[in-house]
Structure formats: C-alpha cells, structure tokens
C-alpha positions in Angstrom: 13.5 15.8 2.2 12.9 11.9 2.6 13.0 9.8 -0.9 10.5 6.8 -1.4 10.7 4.4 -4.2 8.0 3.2 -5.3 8.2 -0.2 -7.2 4.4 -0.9 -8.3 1.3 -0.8 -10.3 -0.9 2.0 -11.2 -4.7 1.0 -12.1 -7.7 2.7 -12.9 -10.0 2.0 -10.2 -13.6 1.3 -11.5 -16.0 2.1 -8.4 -19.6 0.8 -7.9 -21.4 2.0 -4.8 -23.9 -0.5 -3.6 -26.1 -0.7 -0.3 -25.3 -4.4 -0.3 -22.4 -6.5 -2.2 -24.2 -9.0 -4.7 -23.5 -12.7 -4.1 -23.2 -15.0 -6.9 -25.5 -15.1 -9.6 -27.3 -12.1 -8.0 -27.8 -8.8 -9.7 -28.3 -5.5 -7.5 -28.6 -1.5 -8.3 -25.6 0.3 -7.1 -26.1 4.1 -6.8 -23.0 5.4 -8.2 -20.5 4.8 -10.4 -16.8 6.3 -10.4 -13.4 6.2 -12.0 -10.5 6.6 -9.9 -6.8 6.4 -10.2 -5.2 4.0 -8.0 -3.6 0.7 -7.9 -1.0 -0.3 -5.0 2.0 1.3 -6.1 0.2 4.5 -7.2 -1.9 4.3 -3.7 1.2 4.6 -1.5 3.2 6.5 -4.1 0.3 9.1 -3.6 0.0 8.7 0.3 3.7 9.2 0.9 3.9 12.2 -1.2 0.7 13.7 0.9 3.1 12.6 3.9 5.3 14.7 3.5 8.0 12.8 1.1 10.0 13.1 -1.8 8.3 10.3 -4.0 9.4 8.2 -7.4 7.3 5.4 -8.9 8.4 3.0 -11.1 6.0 1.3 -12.9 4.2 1.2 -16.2 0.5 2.6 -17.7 -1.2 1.4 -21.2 -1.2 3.6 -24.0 -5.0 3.7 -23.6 -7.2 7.2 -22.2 -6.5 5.3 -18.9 -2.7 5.5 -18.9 -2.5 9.5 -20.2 -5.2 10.4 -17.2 -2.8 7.6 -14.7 0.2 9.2 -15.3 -1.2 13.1 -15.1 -3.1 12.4 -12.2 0.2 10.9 -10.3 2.2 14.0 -11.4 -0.6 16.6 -10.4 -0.8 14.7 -7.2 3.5 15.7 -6.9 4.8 11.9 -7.5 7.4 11.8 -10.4 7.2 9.7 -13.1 10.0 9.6 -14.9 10.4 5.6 -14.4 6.9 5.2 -15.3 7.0 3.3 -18.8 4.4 3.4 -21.0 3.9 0.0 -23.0 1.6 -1.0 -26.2 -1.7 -2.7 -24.5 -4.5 -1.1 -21.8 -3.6 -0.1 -18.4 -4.3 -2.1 -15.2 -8.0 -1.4 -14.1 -9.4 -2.4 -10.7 -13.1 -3.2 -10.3 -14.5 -2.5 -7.0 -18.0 -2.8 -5.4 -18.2 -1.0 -2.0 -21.1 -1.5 0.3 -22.6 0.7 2.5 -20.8 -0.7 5.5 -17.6 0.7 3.6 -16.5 -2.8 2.7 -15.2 -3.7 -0.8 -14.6 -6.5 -3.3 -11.8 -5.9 -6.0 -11.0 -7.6 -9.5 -7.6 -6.3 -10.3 -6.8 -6.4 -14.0 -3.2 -6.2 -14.8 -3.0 -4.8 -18.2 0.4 -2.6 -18.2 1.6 -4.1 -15.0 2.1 -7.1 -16.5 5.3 -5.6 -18.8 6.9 -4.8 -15.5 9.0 -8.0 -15.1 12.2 -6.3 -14.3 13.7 -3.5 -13.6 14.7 -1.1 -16.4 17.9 1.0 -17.0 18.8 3.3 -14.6 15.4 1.9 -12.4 18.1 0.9 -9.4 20.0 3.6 -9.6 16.8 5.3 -8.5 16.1 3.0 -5.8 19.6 3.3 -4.2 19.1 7.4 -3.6 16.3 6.4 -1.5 16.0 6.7 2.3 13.0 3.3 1.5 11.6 0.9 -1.1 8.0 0.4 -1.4 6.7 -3.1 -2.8 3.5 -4.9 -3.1 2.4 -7.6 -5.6 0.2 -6.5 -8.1 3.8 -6.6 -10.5 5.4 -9.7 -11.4 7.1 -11.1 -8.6 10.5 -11.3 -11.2 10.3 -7.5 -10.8 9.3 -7.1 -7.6 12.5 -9.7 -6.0 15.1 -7.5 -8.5 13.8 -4.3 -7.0 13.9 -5.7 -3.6 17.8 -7.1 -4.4 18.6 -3.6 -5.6 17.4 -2.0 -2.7 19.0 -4.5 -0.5 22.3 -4.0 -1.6 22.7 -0.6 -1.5 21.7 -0.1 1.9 18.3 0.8 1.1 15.3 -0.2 3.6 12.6 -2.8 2.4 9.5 -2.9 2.8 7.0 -4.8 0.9 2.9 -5.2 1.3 2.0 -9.0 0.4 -0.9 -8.2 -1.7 -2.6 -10.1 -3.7 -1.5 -12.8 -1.1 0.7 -15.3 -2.7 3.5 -18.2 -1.4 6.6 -15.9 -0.8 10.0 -17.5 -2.1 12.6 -17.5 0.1 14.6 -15.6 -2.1 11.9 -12.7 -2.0 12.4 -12.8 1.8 15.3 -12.7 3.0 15.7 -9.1 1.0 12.7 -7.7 2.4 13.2 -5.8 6.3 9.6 -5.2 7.3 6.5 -7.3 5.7 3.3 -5.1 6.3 0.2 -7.5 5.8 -3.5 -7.4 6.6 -4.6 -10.0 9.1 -6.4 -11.9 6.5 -2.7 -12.0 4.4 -1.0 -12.6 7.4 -3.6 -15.5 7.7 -3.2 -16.7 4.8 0.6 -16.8 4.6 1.4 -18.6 7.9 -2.1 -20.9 8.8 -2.0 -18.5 11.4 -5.9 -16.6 12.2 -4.7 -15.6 15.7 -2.5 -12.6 14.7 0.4 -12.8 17.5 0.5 -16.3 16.4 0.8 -15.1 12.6 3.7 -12.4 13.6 5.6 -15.0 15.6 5.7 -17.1 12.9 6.7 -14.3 9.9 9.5 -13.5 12.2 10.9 -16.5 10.8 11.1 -15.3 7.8 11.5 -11.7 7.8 12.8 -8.9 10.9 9.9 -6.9 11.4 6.5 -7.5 11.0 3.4 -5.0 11.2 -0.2 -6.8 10.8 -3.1 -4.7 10.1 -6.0 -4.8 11.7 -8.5 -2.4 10.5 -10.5 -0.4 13.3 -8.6 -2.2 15.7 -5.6 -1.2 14.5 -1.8 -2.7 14.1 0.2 -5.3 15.4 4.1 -5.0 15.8 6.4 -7.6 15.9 10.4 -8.1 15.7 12.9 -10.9 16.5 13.7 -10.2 20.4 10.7 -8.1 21.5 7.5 -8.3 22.9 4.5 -7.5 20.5 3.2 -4.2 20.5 -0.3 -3.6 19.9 -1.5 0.3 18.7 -4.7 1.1 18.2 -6.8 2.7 15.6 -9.0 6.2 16.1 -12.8 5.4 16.2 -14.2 6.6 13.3 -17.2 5.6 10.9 -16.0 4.2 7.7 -17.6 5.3 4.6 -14.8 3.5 2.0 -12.0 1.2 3.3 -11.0 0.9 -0.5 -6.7 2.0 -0.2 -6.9 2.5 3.6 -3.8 -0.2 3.9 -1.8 1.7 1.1 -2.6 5.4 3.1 -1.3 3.1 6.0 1.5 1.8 4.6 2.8 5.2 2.8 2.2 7.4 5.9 4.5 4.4 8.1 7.3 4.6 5.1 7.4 7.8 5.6 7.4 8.3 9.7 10.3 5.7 9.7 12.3 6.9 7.1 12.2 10.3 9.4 13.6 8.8 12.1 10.3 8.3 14.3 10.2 5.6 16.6 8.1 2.7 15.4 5.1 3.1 18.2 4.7 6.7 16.9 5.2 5.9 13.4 2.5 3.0 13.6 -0.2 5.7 15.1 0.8 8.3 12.5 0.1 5.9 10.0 -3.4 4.3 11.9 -4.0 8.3 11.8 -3.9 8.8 8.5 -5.6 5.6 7.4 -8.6 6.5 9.6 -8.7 9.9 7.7 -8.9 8.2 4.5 -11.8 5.4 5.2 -13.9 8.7 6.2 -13.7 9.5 2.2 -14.7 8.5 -0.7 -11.8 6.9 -3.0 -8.3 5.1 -2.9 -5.8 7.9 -3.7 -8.3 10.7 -3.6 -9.2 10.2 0.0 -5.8 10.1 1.4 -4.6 13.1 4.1 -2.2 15.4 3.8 0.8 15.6 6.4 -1.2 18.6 8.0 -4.4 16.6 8.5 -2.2 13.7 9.7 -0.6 16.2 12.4 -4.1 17.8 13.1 -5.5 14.5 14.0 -2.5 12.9 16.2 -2.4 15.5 18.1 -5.5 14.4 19.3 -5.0 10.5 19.6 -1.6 10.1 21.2 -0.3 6.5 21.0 -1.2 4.6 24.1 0.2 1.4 22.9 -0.2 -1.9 25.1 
C-alpha cells in the first residue's frame, strides 16, 4: 500500500455558519456553531488515508480536551499517530466563519504547533519509508525545511502547500519537487494575478507547479512543458472550508500510485468537489470509492 508522511498541524476547527461574513466592527447572527478536527496536516493526513493510503502524521496536539479528542479523531479516521507529540500548553484551534455562499474566513491559532520546530527522534526515519512527504506552513518553517531536507535526501518525493502564504527561502525550495498553491498564494508569492504567469514564474524556483483554482479547477506547470489546464466538476458549494487539503491529499496519493499527472489532477478536482458539497474540513472529505464513483463520470478532458 502507498505511505504518506505527513509533516503538519492538527487544529480544532471552531465553525460559525453565517448567511453573510461580518465586516469590521459589525456584529451578525450566525446559525450554527460546530467543533471540528482539522488543521492542514490533519486535513490531508485524513484525505489521503480516505484515498486510499497508508498514512503517518507527525505533529503535535496540547494536553488540553482538544488534543485527547485531536489525536482519537485522527486514529478513528485510520491515520497513525505514533509521531504525534503531545506538549504542555492548548492545542492549535482554527476559527472559521463560513457564509452561505460556502466561503470562509480563518484565524489559525497555533497553540501545540508552535513546539514543532524540528523534527524529533526517529521523525525522518519515518519519512524516508515513504513513497511522499506532505508539507504546509501552519508549523515552523525550521521544521518544515528539516522535514523537507530529510525527505530529499532519501529519495523521498516533496510536496509542500504554501499556506499561510509567506516569503519562501531558498533553502526551503530547492528541497521541495511540486509547490501546490491556491491562485491567491500563487499571487501572492510571485506578483503574479494572471495564473500562467504565476506558474511560469515558480518554475524558477521549484520543478512542478499545480495552482488551484477552485470551480475552475487546476493549473499544471513544469520546466519544458506546456501548461495544462483541468477542470473542476460543477457542483454547488455548501463549505469550501479544507477543499485544497482533500485536493492535495487525494493528488499525493494518485501520484504516488503511479497515475499520470492529468488523471491524478482530476482525481484530486474529484474529490475536492465531493468535499465542498459537505459540511466540514476532515469530515467532508470522500472516500477512494466515492472518488472512483464520481470520475467515472467526469473524465479528464484537459486543454
């Protein structure tokens, strides 16, 4: 079975549902109110394993309520734990306001996450048994560069989700194989708002580049080839809240497999249009049956 490390945070996500975001110094009535596990890491961690994958996250939860229902939630959902540290303090939280539109605002809290600035014995030899390293940056960015330079040399394939978008080092870069950002991170690192233009440019910096583009889709690019545009089923969002982690979990996945990056990208767009049909980060993301279901009926006409 394929093996994804997962080098991340774990939050609780605190959910309000609201008809309308509030802007600034404006109060509004939401209509419901949830707790749900999430944060990156945990997000893709949990969407790989639904994928179809072998899955270890490495990590760290408070010693709070938070962290015990964080780390039993992860292992009910099939991801193991076993590099998932628990340290004095509270766990990360997320606060997230999602509109009716399925749009959403997020405060990330660190809490835990914060402890995670490197890895910890026998944390690499973990991530060289795996067929692909997962990495975002809601951890230090100390960890997330050793993690990276662990994977890197042993072979191991990188790829890392630039979010909360921050100034990459070079360092950081040069160890990472595919950079998977949203349009508005991809914006954001290179100047760029015209995505093509954004990809061209990351290919400076990195091999292979996949830009998300929410209902419209994904955006491949590499050093030597043409862009490769897939769409995105039409479907009506009703929460968008971990729809790039479902996509970037499902992807890990489909490559690590051996699937050919224009099928692997509409797997993935698959799956994340499952997800933003549900309510929730971790709890709305498919499983590989539902995933198959669905491309079976959306083949990938790329263009």
């Amino acid at each position: 079975m394929t093996h994804i490390a997962v080098l991340g945070s774990t939050n609780m996500d605190l959910v309000a549902y609201v008809a309308k975001a509030p802007q600034r110094g404006e109060t509004v009535t939401g209509r419901e109110f949830r707790t749900i596990s999430g944060g990156k890491g945990a997000n893709q961690a949990v969407a790989a394993v639904h994928a179809g994958a072998d899955v270890s996250l490495i990590g760290a939860v408070g010693v709070d309520a938070f962290g015990s229902q964080l780390r039993s939630t992860l292992e009910h959902s099939g991801v193991n734990t076993d590099h998932l540290r628990t340290t004095e303090g509270p766990s990360g939280t997320a606060h997230i306001v999602v509109d009716d539109e399925g749009g959403n605002a997020i405060v990330v809290i660190p809490g835990a996450n914060s402890t995670v600035t490197a890895l910890a014995p026998g944390d690499e030899g973990l991530i060289a048994t795996a067929d692909a390293l997962l990495l975002q940056l809601e951890i230090p960015r100390s960890a997330v560069l050793a993690g990276a330079e662990a994977a890197r040399s042993h072979g191991v394939r990188t790829i890392l989700t630039p979010s909360p978008v921050q100034p990459l080092p070079p360092e950081l870069l040069s160890a990472i194989d595919l950079l998977v950002p949203n349009e508005h991170e991809a914006a954001a690192l290179t100047g760029a708002t015209d995505p093509r233009a954004a990809a061209v440019a990351l290919l400076d910096q990195v091999p292979e580049v996949v830009i998300t583009l929410g209902a419209a889709g994904s955006l491949y690019a590499a050093r030597g080839v043409e862009p490769l545009s897939v769409p995105a089923p039409s479907v009506t969002a009703v929460d968008s809240t971990g729809a790039g982690d479902t996509f970037v979990g499902t992807l890990a996945v489909a490559l690590a497999e051996g699937r050919e990056m224009p099928e692997a990208l509409a797997w993935a767009s698959v799956a994340a249009a499952l997800s933003v049909q549900r309510i929730g980060a971790s709890s709305s993301m498919p499983y590989r049956s539902e995933i198959e279901a669905q491309a079976a009926l959306h083949p990938w006409p790329a263009s």
